[in-house]
SESELO-546196 format. One record per residue: residue number from 1; x, y, z negated of N, C-alpha, C in turn. Coordinates in steps of 0.1 Angstrom, whole numbers. Layout:
! SESELO-546196
SITE  num    n_X    n_Y    n_Z   ca_X   ca_Y   ca_Z    c_X    c_Y    c_Z
SITE  NUM      X      Y      Z      X      Y      Z      X      Y      Z
...
END
This chain:
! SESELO-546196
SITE  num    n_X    n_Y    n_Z   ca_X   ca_Y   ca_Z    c_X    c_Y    c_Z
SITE    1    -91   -609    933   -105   -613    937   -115   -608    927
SITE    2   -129   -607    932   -137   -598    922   -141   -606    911
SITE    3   -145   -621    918   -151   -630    909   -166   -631    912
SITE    4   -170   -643    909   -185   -646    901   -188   -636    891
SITE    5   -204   -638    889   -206   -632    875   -224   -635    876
SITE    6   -227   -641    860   -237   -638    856   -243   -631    862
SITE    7   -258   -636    866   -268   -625    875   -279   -621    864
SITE    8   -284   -615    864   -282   -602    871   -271   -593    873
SITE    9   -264   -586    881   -252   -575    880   -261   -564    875
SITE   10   -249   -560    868   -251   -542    867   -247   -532    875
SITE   11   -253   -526    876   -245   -513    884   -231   -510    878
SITE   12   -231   -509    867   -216   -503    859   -208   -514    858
SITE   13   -209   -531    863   -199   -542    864   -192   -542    875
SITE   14   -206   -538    891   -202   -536    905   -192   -525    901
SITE   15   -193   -515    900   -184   -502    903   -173   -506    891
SITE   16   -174   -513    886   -159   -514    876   -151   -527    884
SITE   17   -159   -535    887   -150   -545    900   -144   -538    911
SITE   18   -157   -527    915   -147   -526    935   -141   -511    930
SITE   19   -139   -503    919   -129   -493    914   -117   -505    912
SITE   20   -117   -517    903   -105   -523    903    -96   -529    915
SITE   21   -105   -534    923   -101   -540    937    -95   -526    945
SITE   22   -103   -512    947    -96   -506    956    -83   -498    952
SITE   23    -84   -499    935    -74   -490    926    -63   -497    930
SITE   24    -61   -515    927    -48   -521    930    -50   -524    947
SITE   25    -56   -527    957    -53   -529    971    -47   -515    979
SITE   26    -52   -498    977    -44   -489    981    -37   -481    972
SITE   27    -33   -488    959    -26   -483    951    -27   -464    951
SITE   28    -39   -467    943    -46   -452    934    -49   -451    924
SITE   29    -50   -438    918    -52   -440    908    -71   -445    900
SITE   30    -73   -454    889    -88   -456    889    -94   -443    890
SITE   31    -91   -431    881    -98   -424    880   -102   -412    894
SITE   32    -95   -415    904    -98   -408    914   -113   -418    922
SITE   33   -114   -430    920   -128   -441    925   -136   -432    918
SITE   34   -147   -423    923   -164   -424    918   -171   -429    930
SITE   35   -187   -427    925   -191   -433    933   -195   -423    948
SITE   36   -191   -410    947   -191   -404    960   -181   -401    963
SITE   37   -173   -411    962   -155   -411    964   -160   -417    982
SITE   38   -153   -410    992   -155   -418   1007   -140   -423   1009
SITE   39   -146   -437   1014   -131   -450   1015   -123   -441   1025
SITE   40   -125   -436   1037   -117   -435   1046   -113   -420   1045
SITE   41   -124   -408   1040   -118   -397   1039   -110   -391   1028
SITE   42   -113   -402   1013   -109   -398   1003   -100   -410    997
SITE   43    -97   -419   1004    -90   -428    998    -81   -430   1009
SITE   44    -82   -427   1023    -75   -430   1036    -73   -445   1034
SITE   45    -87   -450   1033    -87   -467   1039    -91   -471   1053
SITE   46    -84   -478   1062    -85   -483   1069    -89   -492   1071
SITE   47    -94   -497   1085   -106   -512   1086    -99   -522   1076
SITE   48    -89   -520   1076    -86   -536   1071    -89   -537   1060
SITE   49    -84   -525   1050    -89   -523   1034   -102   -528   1037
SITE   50   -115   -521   1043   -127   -518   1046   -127   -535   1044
SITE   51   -126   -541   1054   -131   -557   1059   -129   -567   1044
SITE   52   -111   -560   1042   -107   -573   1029   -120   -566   1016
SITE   53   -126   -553   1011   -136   -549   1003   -145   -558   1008
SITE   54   -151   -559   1012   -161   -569   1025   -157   -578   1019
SITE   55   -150   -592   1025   -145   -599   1019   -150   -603   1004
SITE   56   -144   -597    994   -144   -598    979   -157   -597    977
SITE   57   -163   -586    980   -179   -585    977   -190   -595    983
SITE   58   -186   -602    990   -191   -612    995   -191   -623    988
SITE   59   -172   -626    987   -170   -639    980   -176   -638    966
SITE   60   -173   -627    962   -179   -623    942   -194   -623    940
SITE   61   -198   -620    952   -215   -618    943   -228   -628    953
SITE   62   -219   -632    960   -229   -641    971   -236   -637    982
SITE   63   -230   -622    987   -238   -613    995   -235   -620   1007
SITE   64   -240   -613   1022   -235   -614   1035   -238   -598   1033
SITE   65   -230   -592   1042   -230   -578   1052   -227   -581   1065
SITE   66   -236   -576   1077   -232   -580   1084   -222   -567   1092
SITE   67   -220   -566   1105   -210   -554   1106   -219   -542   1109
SITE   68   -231   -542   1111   -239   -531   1113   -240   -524   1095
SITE   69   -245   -533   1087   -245   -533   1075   -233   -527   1069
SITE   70   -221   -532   1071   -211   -525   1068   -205   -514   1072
SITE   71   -208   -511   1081   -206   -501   1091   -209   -487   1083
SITE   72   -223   -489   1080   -229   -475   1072   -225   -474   1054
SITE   73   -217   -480   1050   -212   -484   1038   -198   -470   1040
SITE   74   -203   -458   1035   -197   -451   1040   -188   -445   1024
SITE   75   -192   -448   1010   -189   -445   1001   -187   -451    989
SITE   76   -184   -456    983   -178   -464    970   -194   -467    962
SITE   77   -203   -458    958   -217   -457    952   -226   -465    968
SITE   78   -221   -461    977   -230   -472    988   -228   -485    988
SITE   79   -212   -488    984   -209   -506    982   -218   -513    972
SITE   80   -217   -499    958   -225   -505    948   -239   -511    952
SITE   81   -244   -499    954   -260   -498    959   -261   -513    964
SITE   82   -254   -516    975   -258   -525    984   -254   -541    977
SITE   83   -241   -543    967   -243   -551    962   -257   -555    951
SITE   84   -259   -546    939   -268   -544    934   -285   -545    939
SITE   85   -289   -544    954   -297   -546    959   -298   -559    969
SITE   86   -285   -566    971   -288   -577    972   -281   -589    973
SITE   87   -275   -589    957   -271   -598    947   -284   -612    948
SITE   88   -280   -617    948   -290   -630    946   -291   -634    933
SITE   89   -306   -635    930   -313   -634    912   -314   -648    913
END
């Protein structure tokens, strides 16, 4: 799980949580995660990886996505982005 955290987030806390989440859920290596790493072409994640990332980023930072919202969440730097913009201050 990603966890809570002190708000404000950083950009470099987001991307060190969902590199750790996707490094141990499709077993990769961290250093292949950047943030123009794409889940499905470069990591070959499937919805369900997709949904359970969903999930954790939700439970961790207080967000909602909805599936339109997630839908365009097409790259590791776009998860960031979108937690980072709308994390609750």
């Amino acid at each position: 799980m990603i966890g809570r955290f002190s708000l404000p987030v950083t950009r470099d806390e987001v991307m060190t949580k969902v590199r750790e989440h996707l490094a141990a859920e499709l077993e990769v290596d961290p250093a292949r995660i950047e943030e123009s790493t794409r889940f499905r072409d470069d990591l070959e994640a499937d919805s369900l990886d997709l949904y359970e990332l969903v999930m954790e980023l939700e439970d961790g930072y207080g967000i909602r996505l909805s599936e339109e919202q997630a839908a365009r969440i097409e790259t590791v730097g776009d998860a960031v982005d979108f937690v980072v913009e709308h994390a609750p201050v």
